[in-house]
ZABABA-149294 format. One record per residue: x, y, z negated of N, C-alpha, C in turn. Coordinates in steps of 0.02 Angstrom, whole numbers, plus 50000, padded with zeros to 5 digits. Atoms other than C-alpha are relative to their C-alpha. Example, Ala and Ser with C-alpha at 12.3 -4.5 7.8 and 13.67 -1.06 7.14 Angstrom:
BEGIN
500454994150000506154977549610500455006050000
499584994150003506844994749643499615005549963
END
This chain:
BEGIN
500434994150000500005000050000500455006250000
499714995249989500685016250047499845003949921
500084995850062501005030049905499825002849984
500614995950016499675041849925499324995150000
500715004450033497945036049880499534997950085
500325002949938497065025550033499315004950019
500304995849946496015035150164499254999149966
500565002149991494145033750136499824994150026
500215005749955494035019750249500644994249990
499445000250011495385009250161500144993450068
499845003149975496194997550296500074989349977
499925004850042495854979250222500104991650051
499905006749959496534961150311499434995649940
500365005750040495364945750256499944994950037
499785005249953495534927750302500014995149934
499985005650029495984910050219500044993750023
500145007349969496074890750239499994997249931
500365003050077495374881350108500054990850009
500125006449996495384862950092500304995949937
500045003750065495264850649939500384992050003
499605007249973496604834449965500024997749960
499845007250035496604818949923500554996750001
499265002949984498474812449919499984992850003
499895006250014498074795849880499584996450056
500255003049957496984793350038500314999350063
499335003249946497954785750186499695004850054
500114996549949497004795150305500075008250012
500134994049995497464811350365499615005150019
500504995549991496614827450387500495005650060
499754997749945497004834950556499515006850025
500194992349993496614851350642499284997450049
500755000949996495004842650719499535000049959
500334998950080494354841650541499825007249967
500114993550014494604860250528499315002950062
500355001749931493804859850702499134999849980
500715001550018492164852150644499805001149929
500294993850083492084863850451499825004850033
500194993849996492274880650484500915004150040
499364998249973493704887150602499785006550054
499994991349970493474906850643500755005250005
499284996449976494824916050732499595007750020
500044993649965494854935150733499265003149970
500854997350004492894943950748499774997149985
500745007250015491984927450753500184999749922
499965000350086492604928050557499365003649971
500614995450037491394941850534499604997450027
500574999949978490094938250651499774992849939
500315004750038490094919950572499754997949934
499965000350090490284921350393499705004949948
500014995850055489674937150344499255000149952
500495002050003487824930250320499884995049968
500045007950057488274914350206500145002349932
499984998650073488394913450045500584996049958
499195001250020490284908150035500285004649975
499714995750046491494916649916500205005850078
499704994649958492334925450103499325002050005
500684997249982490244928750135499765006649950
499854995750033490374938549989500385004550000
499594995349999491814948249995499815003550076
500054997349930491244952150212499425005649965
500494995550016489694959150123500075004249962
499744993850033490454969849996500505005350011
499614995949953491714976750086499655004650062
500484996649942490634981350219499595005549986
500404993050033489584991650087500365005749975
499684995050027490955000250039500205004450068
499744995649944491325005850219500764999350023
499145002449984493094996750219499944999150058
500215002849946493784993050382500294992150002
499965007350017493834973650380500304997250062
499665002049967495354966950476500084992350015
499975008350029494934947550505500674997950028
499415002049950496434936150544499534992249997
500415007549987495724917050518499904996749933
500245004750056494594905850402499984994750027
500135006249968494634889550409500044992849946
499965003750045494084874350313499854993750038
500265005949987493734856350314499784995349949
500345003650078492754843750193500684995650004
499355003150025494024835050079500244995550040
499485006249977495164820850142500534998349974
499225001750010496834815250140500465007450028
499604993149979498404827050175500235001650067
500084994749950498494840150310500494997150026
499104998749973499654836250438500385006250009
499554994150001501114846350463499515003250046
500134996649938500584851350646499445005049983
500754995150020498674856750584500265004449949
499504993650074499544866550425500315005950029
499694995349984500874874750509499485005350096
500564996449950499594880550658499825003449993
500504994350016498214888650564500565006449949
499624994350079499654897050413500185003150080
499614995349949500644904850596499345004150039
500464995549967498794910050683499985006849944
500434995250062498274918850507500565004250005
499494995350029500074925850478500145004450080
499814996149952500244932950679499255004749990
500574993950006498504942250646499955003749957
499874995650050499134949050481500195004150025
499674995249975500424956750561499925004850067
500264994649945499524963650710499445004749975
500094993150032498494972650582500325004249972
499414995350049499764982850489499845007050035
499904999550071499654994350412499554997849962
500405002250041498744988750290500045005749906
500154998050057497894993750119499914996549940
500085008150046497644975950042499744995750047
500405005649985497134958150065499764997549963
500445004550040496004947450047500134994250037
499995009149964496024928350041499534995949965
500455005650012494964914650014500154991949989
499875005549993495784899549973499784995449945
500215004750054495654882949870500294999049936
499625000950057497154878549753500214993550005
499825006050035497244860349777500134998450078
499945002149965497774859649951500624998150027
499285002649994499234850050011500164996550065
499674999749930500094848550181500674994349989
499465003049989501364837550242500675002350007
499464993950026503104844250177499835006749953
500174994950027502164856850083499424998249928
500285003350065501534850949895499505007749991
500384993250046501154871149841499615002750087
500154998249945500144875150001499885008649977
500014991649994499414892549939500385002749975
499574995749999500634896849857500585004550049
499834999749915501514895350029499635007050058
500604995549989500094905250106500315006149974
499714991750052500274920949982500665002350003
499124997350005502204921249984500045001950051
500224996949954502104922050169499905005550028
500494993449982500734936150185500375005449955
499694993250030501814945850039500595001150033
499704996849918503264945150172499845006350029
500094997149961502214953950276499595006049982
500304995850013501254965050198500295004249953
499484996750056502724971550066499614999949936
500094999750074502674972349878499505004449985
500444995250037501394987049849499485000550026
500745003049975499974981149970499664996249940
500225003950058498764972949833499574991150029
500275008249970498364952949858499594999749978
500535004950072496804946749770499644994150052
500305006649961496334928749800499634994249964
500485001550031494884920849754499934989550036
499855008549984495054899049739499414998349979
500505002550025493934885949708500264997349916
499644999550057494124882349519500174992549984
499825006249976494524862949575500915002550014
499205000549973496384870649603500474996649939
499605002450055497944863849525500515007150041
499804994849982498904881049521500585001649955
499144999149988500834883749521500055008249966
499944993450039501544898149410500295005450081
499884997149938502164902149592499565004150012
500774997549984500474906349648499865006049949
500174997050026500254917549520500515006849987
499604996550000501714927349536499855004350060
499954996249929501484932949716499435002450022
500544996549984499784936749713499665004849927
499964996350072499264951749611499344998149947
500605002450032497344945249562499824994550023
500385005050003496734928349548499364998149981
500875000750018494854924849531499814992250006
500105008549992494044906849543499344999649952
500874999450010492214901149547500084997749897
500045001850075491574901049371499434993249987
500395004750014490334886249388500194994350058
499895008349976490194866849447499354995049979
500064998249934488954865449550500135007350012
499934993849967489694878749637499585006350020
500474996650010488354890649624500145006450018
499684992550019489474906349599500325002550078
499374999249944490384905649762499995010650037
500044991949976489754923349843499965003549949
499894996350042489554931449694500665001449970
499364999150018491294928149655500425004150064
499764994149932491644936049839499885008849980
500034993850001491094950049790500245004849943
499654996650025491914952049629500865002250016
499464997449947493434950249741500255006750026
500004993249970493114965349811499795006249957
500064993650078492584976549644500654998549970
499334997750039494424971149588500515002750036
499234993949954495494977249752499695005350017
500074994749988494244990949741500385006549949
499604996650071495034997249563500704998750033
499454998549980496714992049625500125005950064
499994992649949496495005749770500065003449991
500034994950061495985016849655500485001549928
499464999850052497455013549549499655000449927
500235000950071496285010749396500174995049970
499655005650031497084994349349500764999750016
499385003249986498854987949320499954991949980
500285006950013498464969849344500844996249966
499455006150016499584956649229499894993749969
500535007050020499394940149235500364996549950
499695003950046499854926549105499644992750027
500225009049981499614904549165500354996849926
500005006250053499374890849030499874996550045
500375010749974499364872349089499934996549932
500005004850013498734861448960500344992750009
499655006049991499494847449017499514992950000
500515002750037497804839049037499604998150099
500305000649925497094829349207499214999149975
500975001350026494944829349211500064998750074
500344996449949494184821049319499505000950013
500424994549965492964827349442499274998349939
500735000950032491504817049329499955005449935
500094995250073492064830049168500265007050021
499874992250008492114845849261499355004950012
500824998249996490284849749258500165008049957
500034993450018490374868249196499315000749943
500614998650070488734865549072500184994849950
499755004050050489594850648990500824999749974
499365000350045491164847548865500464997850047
499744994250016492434853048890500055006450035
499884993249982492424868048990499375005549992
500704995950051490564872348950500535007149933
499714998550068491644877948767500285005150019
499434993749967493074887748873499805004350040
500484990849940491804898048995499595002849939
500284995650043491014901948835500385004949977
499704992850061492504910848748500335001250052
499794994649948493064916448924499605006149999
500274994549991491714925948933499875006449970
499674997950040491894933748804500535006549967
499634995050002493544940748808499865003050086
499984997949913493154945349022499655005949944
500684993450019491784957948914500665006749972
499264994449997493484967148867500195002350039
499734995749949493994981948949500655000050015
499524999449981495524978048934500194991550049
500125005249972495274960149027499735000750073
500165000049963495284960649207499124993650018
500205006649985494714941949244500424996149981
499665006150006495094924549207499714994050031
500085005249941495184909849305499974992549968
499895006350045494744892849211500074992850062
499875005749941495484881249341499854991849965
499755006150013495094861949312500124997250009
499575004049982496094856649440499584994450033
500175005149938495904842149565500444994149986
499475005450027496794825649477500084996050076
499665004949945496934817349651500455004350060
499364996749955498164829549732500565000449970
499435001150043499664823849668500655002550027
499364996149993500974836949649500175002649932
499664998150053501814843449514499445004649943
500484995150046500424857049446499304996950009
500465003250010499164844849461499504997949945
500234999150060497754847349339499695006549976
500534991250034496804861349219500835003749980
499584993350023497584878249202499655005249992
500474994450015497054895749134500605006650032
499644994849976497474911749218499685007449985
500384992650020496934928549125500445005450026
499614996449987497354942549207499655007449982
500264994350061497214958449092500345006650048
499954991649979497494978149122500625002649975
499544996750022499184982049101500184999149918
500025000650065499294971648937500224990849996
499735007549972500354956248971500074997749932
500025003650051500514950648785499064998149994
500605003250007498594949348771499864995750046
500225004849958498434941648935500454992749973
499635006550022499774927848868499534997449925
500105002250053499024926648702498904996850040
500524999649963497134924948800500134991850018
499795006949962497844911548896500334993749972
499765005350043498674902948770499274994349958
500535000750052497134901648642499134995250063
500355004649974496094894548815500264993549998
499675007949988497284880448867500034995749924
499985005150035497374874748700499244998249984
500615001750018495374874148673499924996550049
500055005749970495214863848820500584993649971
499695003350001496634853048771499744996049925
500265000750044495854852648600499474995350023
500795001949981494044845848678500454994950057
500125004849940494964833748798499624992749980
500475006750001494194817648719499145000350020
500554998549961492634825448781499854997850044
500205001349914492934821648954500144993150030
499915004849991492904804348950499534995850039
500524999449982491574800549053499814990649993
500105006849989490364783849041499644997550034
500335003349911489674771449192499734993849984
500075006050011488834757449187500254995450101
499785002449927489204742449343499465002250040
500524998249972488284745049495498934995749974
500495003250041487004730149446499585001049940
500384997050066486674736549292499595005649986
500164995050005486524754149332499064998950039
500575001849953485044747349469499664996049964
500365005250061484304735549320499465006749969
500054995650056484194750949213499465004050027
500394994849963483354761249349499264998550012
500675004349986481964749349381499495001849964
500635001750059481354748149206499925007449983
500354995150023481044766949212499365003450058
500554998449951479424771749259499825004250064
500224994249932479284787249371500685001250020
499284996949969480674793849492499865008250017
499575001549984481644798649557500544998549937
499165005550026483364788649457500435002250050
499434996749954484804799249522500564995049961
499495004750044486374784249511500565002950028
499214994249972488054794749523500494993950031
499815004149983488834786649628500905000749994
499454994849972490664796349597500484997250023
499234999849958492004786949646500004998650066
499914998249914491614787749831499805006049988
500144994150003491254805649784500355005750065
499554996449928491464815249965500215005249989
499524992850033491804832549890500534999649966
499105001850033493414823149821500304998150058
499625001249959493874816849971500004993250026
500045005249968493274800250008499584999050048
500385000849955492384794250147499274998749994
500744998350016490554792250095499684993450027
500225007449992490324772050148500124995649961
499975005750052490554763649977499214995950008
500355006950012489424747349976499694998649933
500255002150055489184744049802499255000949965
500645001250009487704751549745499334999650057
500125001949951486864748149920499744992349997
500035008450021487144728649884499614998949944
500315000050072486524731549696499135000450009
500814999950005484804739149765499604993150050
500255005349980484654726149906499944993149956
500095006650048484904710249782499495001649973
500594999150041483604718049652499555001750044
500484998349960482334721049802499735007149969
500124993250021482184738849748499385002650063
500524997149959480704746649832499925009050004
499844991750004480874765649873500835003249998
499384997750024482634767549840500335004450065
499604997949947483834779349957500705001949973
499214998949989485684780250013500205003750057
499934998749934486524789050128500904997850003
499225003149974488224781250226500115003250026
499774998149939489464789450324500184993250045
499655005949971489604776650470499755001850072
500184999049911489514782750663499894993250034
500135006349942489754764750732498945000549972
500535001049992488164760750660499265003650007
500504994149984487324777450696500014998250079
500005003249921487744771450872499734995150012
500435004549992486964755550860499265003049982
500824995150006485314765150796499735001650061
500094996949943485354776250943499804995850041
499905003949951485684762351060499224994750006
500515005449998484044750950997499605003649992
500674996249980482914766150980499565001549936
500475000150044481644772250868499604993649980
500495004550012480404758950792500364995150022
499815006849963481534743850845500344998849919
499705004450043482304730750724500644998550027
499524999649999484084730150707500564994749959
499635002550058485294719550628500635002150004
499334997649991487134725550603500295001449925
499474998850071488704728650459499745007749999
500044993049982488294745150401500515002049916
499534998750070489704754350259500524998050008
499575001650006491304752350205500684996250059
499595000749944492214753550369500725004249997
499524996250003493444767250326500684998249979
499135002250017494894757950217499724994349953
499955005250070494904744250067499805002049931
499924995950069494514755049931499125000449967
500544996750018492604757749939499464991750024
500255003649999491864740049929499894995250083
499865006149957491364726750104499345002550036
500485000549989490274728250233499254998049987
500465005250009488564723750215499444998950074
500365003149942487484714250342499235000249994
500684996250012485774723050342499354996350059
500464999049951484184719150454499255005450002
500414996350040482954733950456499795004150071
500344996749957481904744050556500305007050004
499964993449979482374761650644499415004949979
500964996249999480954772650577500575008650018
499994992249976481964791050647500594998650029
499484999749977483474796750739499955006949999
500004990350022483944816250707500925001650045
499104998649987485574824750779500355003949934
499614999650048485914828050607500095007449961
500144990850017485694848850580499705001949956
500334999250057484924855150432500345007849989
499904992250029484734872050336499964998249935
500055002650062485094869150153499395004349978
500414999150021483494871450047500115006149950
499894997750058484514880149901500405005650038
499804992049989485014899649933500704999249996
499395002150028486694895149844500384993750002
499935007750000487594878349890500655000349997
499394999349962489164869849908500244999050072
499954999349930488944869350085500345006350031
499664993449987489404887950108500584999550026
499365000849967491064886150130500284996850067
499845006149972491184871250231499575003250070
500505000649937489604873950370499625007050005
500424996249989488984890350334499445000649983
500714999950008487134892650329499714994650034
500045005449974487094876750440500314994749987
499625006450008487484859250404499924995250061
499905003349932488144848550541500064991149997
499805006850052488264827650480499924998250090
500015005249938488224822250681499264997550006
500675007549983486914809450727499784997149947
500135003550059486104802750602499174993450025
500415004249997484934787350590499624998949931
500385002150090483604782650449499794990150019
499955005750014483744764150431499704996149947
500215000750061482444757650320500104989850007
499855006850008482924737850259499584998549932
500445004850044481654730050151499605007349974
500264993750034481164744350015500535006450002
499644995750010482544754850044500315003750039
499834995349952483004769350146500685002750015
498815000149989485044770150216499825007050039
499934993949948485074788450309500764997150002
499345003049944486684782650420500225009450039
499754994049972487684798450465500705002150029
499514999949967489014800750607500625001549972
499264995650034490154814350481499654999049911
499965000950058490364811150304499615004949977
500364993150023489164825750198499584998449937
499825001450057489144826250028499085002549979
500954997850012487264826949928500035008249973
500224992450027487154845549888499475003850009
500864994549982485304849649958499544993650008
500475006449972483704838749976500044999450069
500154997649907483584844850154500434994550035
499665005349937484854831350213499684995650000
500585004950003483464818050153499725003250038
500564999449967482164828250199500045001250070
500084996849943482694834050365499824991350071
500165004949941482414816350442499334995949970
500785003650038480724810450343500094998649946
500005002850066481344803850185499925005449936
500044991950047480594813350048500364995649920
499385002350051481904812149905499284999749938
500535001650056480184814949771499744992949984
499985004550034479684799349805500344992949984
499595004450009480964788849782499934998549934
499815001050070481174777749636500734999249948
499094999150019483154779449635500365002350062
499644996549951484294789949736500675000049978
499304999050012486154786149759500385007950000
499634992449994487224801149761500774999849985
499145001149997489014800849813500185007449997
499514994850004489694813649712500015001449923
499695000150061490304819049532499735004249973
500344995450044489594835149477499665004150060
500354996449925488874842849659499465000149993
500825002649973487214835349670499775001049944
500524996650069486664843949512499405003850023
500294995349961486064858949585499264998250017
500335003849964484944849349693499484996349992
500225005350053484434833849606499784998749948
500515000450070484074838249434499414999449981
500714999050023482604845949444499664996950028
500165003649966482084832949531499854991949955
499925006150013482694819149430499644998049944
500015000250056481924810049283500384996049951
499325000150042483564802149226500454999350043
499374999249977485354802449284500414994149980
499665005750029486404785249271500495000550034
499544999149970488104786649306500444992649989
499815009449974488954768849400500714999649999
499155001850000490894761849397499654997750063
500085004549956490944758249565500724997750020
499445000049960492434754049693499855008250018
500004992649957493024771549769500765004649984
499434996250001494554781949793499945007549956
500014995250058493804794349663499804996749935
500135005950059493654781849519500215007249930
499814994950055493724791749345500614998749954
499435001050037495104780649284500465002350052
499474995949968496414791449339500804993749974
499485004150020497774776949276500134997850054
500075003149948497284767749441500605001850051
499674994949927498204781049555501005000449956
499245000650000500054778049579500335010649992
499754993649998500674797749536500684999150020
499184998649971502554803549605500185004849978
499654991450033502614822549574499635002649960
500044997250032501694825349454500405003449925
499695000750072502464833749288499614996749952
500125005350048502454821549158500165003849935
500445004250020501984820249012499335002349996
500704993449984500184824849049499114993049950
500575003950015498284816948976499624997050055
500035004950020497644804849008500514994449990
499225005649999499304795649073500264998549950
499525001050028500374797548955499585001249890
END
């Protein structure tokens, strides 16, 4: 930022790449993956995004009210997976960083990233990112960058960017609203009304995804006495990261990042007094499952539905593929009547297609992706729809935002009903975060008498108010909650549960 006070119209770059990795999944995540999320170069940033209700949807819209002029360079995401290749990594970081620099001068940036994303050769990706863009934009331009609070975040990262923000809830609820406090804090840094200083705690403490629910123990406890001290004027923001235990790198895990007003002992002492209250409350987050069989026993003997059965360790907003078998097999054995699932599995969205509405089918449908998420199963069942898969989420606020926009895209999809129970079959993996992906092909999620749900704390939102109990299953799945399972390499040791 130059040394007199910015123009009326302050000059502002905004951009990002976001993505949530799974290290431990063999499959990579390639720049077609970005391809079929959200991949805006340049204008189409604004035209596309500024109308969702993603954290960048936020910041396009507040900026815009302020009359900034909004310099895009590139957003770009993809639903979780395995790690980025180099090629797709170093691609989108050189598009974003040649459109930085063809805006200059500049007044600040803005970014939008995740925290837990990890590239091939590259463990600290945003931190990478940010160091980069402060290259190019020099030391007195102001950074502020707003993550998902799923990051595992490097004291790096926190050095090179001057404000850190990160959603405050799980289901992601907050996402635009947190865009837009984005932009009320590089509006004070403009204004030279803050001297932002940050202070990072790590606990030393992995959660996973099933104990990072934001209304339950432990972080419920720590957004309480965040909030708290944020009500202090002298408290910018704080960032209660709880980390992403299956991206295994060194800062892998919960961390706290308060960043105060020119008052770096409080922000340290702030940050101290969080990390240890989560670390305090970690036997909290122990989460409990019954087997699939059991969980589908349990569901039976309750009278009215919907029976939401968590399905988390194929949980696709972690990064697995979304064709675990297990509780699938559980409802077919007990002849479950009403029940619904949905699979990612294109072959057999192609066999659908191929035999037609109203026809009888027999075919493997599931667990095609790797070894991890249970065995085909050998179904016979009638076609009752075929959809190309498009939907508008039901809920104003989702975690779709990011990912699809105001549109959700799942491919082709088939509804496959086999005895009492309804399989929606869908070309691209797509995680439960709205009824609308049931409902958009006939299946009405109300009356179901049990609804799988491949995912960990997502399908809250959604599902609750819907549900009249919640049973959470051990299945097979590459997001399993025993975190012992997973071979670690870089992480720092000695950390909880491991050790």
């Amino acid at each position: 930022m130059s040394s007199t006070s910015p123009s009326p119209s302050p000059r502002i770059a905004i951009g990002g790449i976001l993505h949530e990795t799974h290290t431990f999944m063999e499959q990579p995540t390639t720049l077609a993956d970005f391809e079929m999320g959200s991949l805006c170069r340049g204008e189409d940033l604004l035209r596309e995004m500024i109308e969702t209700r993603s954290g960048i949807g936020g910041m396009i819209e507040a900026a815009s009210a302020r009359g900034w002029r909004l310099l895009p360079t590139l957003y770009a995401t993809a639903m979780p997976a395995g790690t980025v290749t180099k090629d797709a990594y170093q691609g989108l970081l050189t598009d974003l960083l040649d459109r930085l620099r063809r805006a200059l001068p500049l007044d600040g940036l803005l970014l939008a990233l995740h925290g837990a994303m990890v590239a091939e050769g590259e463990l600290d990706v945003e931190a990478d990112i940010v160091a980069r863009a402060r290259n190019i934009v020099g030391a007195e331009t102001p950074i502020v960058v707003l993550l998902d609070m799923h990051g595992n975040i490097s004291p790096g990262l926190v050095e090179v960017a001057d404000v850190l923000l990160a959603y405050d809830s799980n289901p992601h609820i907050d996402t635009h609203a947190r865009g837009v406090e984005a932009v009320d804090v590089m509006a004070r840094l403009l204004r030279r009304a803050i001297v932002p200083s940050a202070a990072y705690a790590r606990p030393a403490l992995l959660l996973p995804p099933q104990s990072t629910g934001t209304d339950d123990e432990p972080l419920s406890l720590v957004h309480a006495r965040a909030a708290k001290m944020e009500a202090e004027a002298a408290v910018v923001c704080i960032a209660v990261m709880a980390g992403f235990a299956y991206a295994d790198t060194p800062y892998c895990g919960a961390s706290i990042i308060v960043t105060s007003d020119n008052q770096p002992e409080l922000a340290r002492q702030y940050a101290r007094e969080l990390s240890d209250l989560l670390r305090a409350r970690r036997d909290t987050a122990t989460p409990r499952s019954l087997g699939p069989a059991e969980a589908v026993a349990g569901a039976a003997q309750i009278e009215n539905g919907p029976v939401i059965l968590v399905d988390s360790a194929d949980n696709i907003g972690g990064g697995t593929p979304g064709d675990g078998t297990d509780a699938l097999k559980a409802m077919l054995d007990q002849d479950v009547k009403e029940g619904a699932i949905v699979l990612a599995d294109a072959e057999a969205v192609a066999h659908c297609r191929t035999a037609g509405t109203g026809e009888t089918v027999t075919l493997h449908v599931g667990a095609k992706a790797d070894n991890w998420h249970g065995e085909p199963v050998l179904v016979t069942g009638r076609v009752q729809a075929l959809s190309d898969g498009v939907f508008r989420p039901e809920l104003p606020d989702n975690h779709f935002a990011a990912f699809y926009g105001n549109e959700v895209r799942m491919g082709h999809c088939a509804w496959l009903r086999v005895d009492g129970v309804n399989i929606l079959l869908t070309a691209r993996k797509t995680p439960p975060m709205d009824l609308a992906q049931l409902r958009h092909i006939g299946i009405i999620p109300e009356d179901q008498r049990m609804i799988v749900v491949k995912s960990a704390v997502a399908y809250r939102a959604a599902y609750l108010p819907i549900a009249t109990a919640v049973i959470e299953m051990d299945t097979a799945g590459l997001c399993s909650a025993n975190l012992r399972r997973f071979p670690y390499r870089h992480l720092n040791r000695p950390v909880f549960p491991l050790d």
